[in-house]
C-alpha positions as a Markdown table, in Angstrom:
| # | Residue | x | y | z |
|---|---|---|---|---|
| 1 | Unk | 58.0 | -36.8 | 5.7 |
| 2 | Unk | 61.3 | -38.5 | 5.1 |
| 3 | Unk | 59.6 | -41.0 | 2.7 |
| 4 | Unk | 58.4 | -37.8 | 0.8 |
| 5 | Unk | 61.6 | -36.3 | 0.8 |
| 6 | Unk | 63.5 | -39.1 | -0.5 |
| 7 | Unk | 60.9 | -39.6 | -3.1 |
| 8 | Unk | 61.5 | -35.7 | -4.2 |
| 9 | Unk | 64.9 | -36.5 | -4.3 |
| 10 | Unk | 64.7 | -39.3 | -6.8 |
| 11 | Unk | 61.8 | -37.5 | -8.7 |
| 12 | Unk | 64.6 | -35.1 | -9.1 |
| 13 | Unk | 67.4 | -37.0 | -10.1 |
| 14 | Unk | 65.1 | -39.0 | -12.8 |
| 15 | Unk | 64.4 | -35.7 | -14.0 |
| 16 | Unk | 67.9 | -34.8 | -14.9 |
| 17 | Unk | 68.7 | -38.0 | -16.4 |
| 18 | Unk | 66.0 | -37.8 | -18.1 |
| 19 | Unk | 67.0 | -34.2 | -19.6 |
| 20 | Unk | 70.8 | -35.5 | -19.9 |
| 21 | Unk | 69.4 | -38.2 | -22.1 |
| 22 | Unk | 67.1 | -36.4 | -24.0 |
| 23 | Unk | 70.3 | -34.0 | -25.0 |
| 24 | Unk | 73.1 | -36.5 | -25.4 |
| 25 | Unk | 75.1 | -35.2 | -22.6 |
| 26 | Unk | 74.7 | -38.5 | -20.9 |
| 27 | Unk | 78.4 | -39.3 | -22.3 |
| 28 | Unk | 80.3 | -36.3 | -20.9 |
| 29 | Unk | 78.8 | -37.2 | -18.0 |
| 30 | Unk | 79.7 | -40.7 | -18.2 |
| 31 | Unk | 83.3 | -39.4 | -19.0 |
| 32 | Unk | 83.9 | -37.1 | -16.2 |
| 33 | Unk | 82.6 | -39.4 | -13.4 |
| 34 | Unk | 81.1 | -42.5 | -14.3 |
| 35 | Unk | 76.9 | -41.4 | -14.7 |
| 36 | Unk | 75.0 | -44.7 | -13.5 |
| 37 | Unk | 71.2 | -44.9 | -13.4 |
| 38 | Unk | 71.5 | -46.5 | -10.1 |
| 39 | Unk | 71.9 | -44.9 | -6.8 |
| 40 | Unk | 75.1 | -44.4 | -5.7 |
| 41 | Unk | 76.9 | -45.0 | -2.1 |
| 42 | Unk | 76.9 | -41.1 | -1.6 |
| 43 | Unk | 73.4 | -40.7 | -2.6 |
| 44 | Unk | 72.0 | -43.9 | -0.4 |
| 45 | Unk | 74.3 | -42.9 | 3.0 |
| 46 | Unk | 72.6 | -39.1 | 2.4 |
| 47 | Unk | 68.9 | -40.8 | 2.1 |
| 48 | Unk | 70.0 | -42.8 | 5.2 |
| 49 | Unk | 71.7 | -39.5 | 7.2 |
| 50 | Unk | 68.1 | -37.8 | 6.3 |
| 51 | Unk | 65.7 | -40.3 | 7.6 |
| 52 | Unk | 67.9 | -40.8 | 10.8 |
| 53 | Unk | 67.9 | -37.0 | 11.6 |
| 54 | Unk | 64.0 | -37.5 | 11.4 |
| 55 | Unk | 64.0 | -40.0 | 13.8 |
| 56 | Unk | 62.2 | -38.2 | 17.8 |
| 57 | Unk | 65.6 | -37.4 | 19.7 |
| 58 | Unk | 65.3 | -40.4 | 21.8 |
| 59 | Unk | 65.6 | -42.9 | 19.0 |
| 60 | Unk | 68.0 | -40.8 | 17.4 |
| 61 | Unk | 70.3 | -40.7 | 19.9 |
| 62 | Unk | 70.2 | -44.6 | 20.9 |
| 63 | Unk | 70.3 | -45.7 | 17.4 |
| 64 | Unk | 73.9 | -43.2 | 17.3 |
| 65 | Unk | 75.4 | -44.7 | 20.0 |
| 66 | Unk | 74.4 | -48.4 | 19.1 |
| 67 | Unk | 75.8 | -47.6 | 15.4 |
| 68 | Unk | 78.5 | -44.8 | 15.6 |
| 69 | Unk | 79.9 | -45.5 | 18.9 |
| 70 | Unk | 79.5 | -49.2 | 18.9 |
| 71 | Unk | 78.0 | -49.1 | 22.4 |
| 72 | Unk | 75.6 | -52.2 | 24.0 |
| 73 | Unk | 72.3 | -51.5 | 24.8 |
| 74 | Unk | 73.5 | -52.1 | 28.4 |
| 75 | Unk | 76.1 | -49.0 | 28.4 |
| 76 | Unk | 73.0 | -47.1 | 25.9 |
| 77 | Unk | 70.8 | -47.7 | 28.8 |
| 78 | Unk | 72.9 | -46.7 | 31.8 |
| 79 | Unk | 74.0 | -43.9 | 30.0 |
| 80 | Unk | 70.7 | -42.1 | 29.1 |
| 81 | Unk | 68.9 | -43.4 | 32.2 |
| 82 | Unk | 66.9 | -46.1 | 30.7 |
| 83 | Unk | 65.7 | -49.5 | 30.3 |
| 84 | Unk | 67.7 | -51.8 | 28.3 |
| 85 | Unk | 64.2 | -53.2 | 26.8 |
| 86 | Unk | 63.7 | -49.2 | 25.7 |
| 87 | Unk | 67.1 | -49.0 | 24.0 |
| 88 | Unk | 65.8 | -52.5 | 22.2 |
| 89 | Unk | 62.8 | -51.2 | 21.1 |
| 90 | Unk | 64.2 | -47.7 | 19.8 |
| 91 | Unk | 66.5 | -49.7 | 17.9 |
| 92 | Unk | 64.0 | -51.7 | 16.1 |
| 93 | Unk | 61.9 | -49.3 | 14.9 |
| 94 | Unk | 65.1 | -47.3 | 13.6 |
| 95 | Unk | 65.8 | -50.2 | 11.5 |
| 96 | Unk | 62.3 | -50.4 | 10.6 |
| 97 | Unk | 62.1 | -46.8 | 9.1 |
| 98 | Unk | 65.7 | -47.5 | 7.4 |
| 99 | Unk | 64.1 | -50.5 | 6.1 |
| 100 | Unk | 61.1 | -48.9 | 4.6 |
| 101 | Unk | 63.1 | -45.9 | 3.4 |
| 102 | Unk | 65.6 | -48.4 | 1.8 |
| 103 | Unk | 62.7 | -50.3 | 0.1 |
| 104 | Unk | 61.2 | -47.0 | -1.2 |
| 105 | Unk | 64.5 | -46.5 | -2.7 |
| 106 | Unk | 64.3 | -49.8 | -4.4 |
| 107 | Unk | 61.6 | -48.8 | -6.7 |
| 108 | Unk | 63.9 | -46.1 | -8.0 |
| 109 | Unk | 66.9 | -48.4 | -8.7 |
């Protein structure tokens, strides 16, 4: 669902370049804020912020405390009532679901 929705996003976005192109607006643009065909920091920490809020709960909440509150998997463990060995493996499959949306994005760029 997140892959899909990233992928709509881009769809969208080649769309309008596509249309800015096509009539020569491409330069205003560029003048007003610097247009680039790649994907920009904004755009890749919103593809990032969507595929982590459609992460299960569980995940979702280890992988914010790992990352946003710079806890250890210890202090992620004691504080939710789990195993250390959980709070690993919900971690590494939120980096492999970043990864794949992150390599999706690649095609795009």
């Amino acid at each position: 669902m997140t892959r899909n929705a990233i992928f709509n996003v881009m769809k969208r976005r080649q769309m309008q370049y596509k249309y800015l192109k096509a009539t020569g607006s491409r330069i205003e643009e560029e003048a007003k804020g610097g247009f680039s065909d790649a994907v920009s920091t904004d755009e890749l920490l919103e593809m990032i912020d969507l595929a982590v809020r459609n992460m299960p709960e569980q995940r979702r909440k280890v992988f914010y405390m790992s990352r946003h509150e710079n806890m250890s998997y210890d202090e992620i463990a004691k504080t939710l009532n789990i195993s250390p060995r959980t709070v690993q493996y919900h971690i590494s499959n939120a980096l492999a679901e970043l990864r794949k949306v992150l390599s999706s994005l690649m095609f795009f760029v």
